[in-house]
C-alpha positions as CSV (number, residue, x, y, z in Angstrom):
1,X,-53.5,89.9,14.6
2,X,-55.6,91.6,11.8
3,X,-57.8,89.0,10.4
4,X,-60.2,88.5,7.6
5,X,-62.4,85.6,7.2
6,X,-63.9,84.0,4.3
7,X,-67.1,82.2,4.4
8,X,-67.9,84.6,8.2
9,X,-71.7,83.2,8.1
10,X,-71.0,79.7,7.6
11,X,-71.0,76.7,10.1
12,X,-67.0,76.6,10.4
13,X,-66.5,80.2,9.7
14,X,-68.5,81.6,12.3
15,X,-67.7,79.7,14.7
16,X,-64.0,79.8,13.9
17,X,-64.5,83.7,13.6
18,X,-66.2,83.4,17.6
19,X,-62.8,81.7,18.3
20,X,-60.4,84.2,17.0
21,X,-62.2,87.3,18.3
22,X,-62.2,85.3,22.1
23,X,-58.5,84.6,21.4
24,X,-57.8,88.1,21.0
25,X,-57.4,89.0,17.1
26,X,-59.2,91.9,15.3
27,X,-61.7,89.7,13.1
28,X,-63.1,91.1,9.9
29,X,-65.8,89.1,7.7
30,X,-66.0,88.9,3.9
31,X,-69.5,88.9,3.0
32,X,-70.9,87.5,-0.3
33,X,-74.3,88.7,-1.9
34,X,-76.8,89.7,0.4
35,X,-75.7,88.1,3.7
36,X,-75.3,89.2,7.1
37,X,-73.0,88.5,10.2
38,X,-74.3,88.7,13.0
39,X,-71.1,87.7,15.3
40,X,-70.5,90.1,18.6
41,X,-67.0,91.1,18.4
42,X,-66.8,91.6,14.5
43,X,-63.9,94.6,14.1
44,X,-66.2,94.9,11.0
45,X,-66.7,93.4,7.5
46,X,-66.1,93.8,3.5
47,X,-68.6,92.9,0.9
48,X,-67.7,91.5,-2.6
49,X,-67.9,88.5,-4.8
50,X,-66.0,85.8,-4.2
51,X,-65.7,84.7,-8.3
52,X,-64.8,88.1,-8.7
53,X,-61.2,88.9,-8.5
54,X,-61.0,92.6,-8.4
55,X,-63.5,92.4,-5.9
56,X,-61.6,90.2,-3.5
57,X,-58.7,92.1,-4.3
58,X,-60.4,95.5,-3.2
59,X,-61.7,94.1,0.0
60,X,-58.2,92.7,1.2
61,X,-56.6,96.3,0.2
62,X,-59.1,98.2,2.3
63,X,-58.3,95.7,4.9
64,X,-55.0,94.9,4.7
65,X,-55.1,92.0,7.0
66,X,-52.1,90.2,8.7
67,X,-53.9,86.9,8.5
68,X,-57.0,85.3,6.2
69,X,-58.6,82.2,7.0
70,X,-60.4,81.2,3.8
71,X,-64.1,78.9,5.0
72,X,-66.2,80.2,2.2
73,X,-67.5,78.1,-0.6
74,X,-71.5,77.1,-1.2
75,X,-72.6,75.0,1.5
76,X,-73.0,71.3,1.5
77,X,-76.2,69.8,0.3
78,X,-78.5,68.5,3.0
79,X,-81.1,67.8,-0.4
80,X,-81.5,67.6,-4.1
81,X,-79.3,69.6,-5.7
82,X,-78.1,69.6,-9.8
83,X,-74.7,69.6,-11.5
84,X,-74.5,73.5,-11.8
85,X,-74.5,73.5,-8.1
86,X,-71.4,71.3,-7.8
87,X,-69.8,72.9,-10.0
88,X,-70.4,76.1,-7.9
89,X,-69.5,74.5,-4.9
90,X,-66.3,73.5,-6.5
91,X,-65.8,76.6,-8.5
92,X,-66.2,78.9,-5.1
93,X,-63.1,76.6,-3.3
94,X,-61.3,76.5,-6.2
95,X,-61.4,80.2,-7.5
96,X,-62.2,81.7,-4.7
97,X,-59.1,80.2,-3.4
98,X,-56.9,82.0,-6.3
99,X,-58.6,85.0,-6.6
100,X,-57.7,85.7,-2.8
101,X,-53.9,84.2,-2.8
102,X,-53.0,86.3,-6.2
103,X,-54.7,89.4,-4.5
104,X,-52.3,88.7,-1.1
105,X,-49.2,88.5,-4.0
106,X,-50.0,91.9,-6.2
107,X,-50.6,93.7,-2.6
108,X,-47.6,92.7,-2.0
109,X,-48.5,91.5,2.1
110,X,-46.9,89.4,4.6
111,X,-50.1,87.3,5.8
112,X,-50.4,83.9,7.3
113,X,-52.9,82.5,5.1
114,X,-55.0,79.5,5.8
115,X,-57.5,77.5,4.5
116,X,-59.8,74.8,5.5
117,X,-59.7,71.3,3.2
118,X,-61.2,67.8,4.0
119,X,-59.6,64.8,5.2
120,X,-61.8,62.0,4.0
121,X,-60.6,61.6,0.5
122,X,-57.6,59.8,1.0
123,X,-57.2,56.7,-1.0
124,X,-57.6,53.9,1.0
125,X,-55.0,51.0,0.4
126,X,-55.9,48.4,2.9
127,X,-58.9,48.7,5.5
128,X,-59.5,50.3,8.9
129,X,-59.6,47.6,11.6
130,X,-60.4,48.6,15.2
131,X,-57.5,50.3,16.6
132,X,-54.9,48.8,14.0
133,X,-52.9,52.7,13.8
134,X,-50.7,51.6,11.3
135,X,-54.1,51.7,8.7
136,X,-54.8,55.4,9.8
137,X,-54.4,57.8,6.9
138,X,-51.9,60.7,7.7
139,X,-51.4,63.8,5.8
140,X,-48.4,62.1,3.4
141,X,-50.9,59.8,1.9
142,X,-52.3,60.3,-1.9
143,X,-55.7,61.5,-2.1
144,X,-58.3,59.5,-3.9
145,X,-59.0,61.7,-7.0
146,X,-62.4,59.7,-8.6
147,X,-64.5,61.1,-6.4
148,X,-66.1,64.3,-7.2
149,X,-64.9,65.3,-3.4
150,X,-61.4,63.9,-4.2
151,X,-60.9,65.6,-7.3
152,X,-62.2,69.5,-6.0
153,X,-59.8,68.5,-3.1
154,X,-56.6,68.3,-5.4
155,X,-57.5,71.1,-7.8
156,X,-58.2,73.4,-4.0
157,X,-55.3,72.5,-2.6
158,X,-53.1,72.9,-5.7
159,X,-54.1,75.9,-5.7
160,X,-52.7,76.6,-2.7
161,X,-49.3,75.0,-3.1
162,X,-48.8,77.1,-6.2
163,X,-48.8,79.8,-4.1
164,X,-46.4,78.2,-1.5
165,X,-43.9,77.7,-4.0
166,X,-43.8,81.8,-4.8
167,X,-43.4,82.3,-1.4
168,X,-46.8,82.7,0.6
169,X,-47.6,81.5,4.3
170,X,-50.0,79.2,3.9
171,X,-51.3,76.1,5.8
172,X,-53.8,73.9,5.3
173,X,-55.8,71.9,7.5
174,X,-57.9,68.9,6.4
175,X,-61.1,68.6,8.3
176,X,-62.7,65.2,9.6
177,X,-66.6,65.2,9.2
178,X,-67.4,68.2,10.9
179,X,-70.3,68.3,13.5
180,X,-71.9,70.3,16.1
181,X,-75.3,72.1,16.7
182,X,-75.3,73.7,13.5
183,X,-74.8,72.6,9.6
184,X,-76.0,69.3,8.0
185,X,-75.7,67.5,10.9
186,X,-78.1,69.5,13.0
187,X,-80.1,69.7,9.8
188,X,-80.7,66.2,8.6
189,X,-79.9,64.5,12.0
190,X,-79.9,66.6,15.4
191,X,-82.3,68.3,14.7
192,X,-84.9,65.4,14.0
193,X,-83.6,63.9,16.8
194,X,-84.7,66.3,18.9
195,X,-87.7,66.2,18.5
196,X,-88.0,62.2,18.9
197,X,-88.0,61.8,15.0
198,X,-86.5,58.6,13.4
199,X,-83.9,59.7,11.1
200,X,-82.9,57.9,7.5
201,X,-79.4,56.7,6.3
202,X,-78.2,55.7,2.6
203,X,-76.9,52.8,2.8
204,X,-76.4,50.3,6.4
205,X,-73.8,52.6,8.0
206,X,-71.3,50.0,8.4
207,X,-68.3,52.4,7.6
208,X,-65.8,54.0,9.7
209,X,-65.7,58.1,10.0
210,X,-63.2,60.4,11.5
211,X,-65.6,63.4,12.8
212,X,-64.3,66.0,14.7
213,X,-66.6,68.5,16.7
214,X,-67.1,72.3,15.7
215,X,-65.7,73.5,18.4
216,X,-61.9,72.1,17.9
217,X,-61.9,73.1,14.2
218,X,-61.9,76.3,15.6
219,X,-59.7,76.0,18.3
220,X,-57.4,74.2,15.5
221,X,-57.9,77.4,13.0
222,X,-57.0,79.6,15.8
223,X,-53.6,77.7,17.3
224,X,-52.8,77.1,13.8
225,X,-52.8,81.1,13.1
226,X,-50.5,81.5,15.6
227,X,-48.1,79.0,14.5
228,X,-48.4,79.3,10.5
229,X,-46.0,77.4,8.4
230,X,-45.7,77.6,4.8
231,X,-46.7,74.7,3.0
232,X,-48.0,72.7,6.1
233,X,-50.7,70.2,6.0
234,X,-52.9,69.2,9.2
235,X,-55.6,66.5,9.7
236,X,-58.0,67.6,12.3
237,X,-60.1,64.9,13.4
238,X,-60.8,63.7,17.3
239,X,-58.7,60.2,18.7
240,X,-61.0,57.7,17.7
241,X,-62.6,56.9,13.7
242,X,-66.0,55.0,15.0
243,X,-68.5,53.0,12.4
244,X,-71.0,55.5,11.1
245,X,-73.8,53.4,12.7
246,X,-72.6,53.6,16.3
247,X,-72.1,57.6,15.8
248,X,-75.7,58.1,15.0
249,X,-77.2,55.2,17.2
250,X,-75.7,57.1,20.3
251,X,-77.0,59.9,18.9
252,X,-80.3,59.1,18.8
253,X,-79.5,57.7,22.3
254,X,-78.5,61.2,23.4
255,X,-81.3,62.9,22.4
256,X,-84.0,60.4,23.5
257,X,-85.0,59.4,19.5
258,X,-85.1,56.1,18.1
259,X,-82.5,54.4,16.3
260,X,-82.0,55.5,12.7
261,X,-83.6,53.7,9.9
262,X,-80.8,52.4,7.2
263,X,-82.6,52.5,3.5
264,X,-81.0,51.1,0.1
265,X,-78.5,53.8,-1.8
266,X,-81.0,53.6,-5.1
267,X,-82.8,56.2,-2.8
268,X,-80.7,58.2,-2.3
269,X,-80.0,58.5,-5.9
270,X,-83.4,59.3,-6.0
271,X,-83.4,62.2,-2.9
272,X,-80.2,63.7,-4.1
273,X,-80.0,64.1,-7.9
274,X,-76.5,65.1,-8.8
275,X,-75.5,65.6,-5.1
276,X,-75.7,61.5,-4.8
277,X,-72.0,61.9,-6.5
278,X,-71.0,63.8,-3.2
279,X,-73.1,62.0,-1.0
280,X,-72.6,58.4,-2.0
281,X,-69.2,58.1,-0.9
282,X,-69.8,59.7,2.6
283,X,-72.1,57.0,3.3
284,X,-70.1,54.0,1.7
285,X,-66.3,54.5,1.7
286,X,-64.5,54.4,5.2
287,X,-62.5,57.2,6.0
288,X,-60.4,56.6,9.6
289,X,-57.5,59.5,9.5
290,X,-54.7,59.7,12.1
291,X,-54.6,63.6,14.1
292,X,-50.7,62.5,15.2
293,X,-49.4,65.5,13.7
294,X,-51.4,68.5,14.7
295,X,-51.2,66.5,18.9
296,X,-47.7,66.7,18.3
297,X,-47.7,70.2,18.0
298,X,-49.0,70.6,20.9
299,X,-52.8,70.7,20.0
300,X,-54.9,68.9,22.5
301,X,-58.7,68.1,22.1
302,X,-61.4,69.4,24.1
303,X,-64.1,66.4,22.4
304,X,-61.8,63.5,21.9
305,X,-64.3,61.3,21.1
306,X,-67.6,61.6,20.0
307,X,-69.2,60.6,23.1
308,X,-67.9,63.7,24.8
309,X,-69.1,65.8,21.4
310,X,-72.4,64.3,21.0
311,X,-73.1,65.6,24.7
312,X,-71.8,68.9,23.8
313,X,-74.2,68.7,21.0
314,X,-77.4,68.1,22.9
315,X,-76.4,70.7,25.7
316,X,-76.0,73.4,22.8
317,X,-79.5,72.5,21.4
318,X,-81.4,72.5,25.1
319,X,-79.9,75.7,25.6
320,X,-81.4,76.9,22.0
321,X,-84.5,76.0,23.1
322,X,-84.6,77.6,26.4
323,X,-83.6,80.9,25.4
324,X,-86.3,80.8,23.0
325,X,-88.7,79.8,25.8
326,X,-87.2,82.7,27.3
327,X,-87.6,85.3,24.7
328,X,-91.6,84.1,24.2
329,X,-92.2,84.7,27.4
């Protein structure tokens, strides 16, 4: 299959973009500004501005691509960041989002569309207790529109079911919190880690979180593609939601640092600025989501549980290091 990906360079994107071309597609990457991808196996890339709708739409007509994944949108703070930035990061979902769908209706083309969402903005109506299934929150459940993650959430993925009901192929798949060598976790955690450096958390980490390692997004993305149903919703997260405190204290663990330091969340007010709105709730709202419906489908997990990913983790980054030791030398 022909396929173009939005957001090529990012953390999801490129690795989902890796996927694809190993799975046998033709993968083309939509660059923004003055970026580069550097991906072996790239058929090639377009360049353009996301915000920009006759830009997008030129970029899909040189293309013409049988499937888009749409990744792109500005990244998610690991600092202080202002309101104009939120609203970017929201605008580049949202709009970007519409300027692509509307460009994949005027060209008139038969693509599978599909785009990435998150999965931890559901509202929660009673709490997650151990292994109590029956609290998990499944794609049917309301999401939990006062936070500023909620809220982009609904207006991204109305975007996309306005498009469903004219008639496109698109899916969407709701991401658990993402990790992997790469991104904010490697940024703010990993990678301090690593180098045997105590780490700080708002708040006392007493929450529960659905992650779900890099590597099965993109497997996901890529069985997804090849089973695209309009108007279908997926959670991808790994088997078993696990208290934010444990996921980072065997963290440390794994990578020989000690154990995190919790601090009060007027700090992170402090550290953030406006990204405390986006922040706050990751570190003070449990989030356990059920991945029953993209298993029944026949998806199976290569890093069920975040013991298996974490390990993944730390073999990715001695790896890093020795090819750099390699290169030096």
């Amino acid at each position: 299959m022909k396929l173009l990906v939005f957001g090529v360079t990012g953390f999801i994107g490129s690795r989902a973009a890796r996927q694809l071309v190993g799975d046998g597609h033709e993968v083309y990457g939509f660059l923004r500004g003055k970026s580069e991808a550097k991906l072996d196996g790239l058929a090639g890339t377009v360049r353009g501005d996301l915000l920009d709708p006759q830009s997008v739409e030129d970029a899909i007509r040189t293309l013409k691509p049988e499937g888009v994944l749409f990744t792109a949108g500005e990244r998610y703070p690991s600092g202080r960041v202002n309101n104009r930035y939120l609203e970017l990061m929201q605008r580049s979902r949202v709009e970007g989002t519409r300027n692509t769908l509307e460009a994949i209706v005027k060209l008139e083309l038969d693509a599978c569309f599909v785009s990435v969402s998150g999965a931890l903005a559901y509202k929660r109506h009673q709490a997650y207790k151990g292994e109590i299934r029956a609290s998990l929150s499944r794609e049917v459940d309301e999401i939990d529109g006062s936070t500023w993650f909620g809220d982009t959430l609904l207006k991204w993925e109305g975007v996309i079911q306005s498009y469903v009901n004219r008639g496109i192929n698109a899916s969407i798949i709701r991401l658990g919190a993402v990790y992997g060598w790469g991104g904010v976790w490697r940024e703010r955690f990993f990678e301090p880690m690593l180098h045997h450096s105590r780490t700080f958390v708002p708040g006392n980490g007493r929450i529960s979180v659905s992650f779900v390692h890099v590597e099965d997004v993109a497997r996901a993305i890529s069985y997804i593609f090849k089973r695209c149903s309009p108007g279908e919703v997926y959670n991808v997260v790994d088997d078993e939601p696990v208290e934010l405190r444990v996921f980072l204290e065997e963290a440390a663990k794994t990578f020989g640092a000690p154990p995190p330091l919790y601090v009060p969340l007027i700090l992170a007010r402090i550290s953030f600025g406006a990204a405390y709105r986006l922040i706050a709730p990751s570190f003070t709202l449990s989030q356990a989501v059920s991945n029953e419906k993209i298993k029944k489908l026949g998806f199976e997990f290569r890093y069920p549980t975040y013991r298996e990913g974490l390990q993944q983790v730390k073999k990715e980054a001695d790896r890093e290091i020795q090819e750099k030791q390699v290169v030096q030398t």
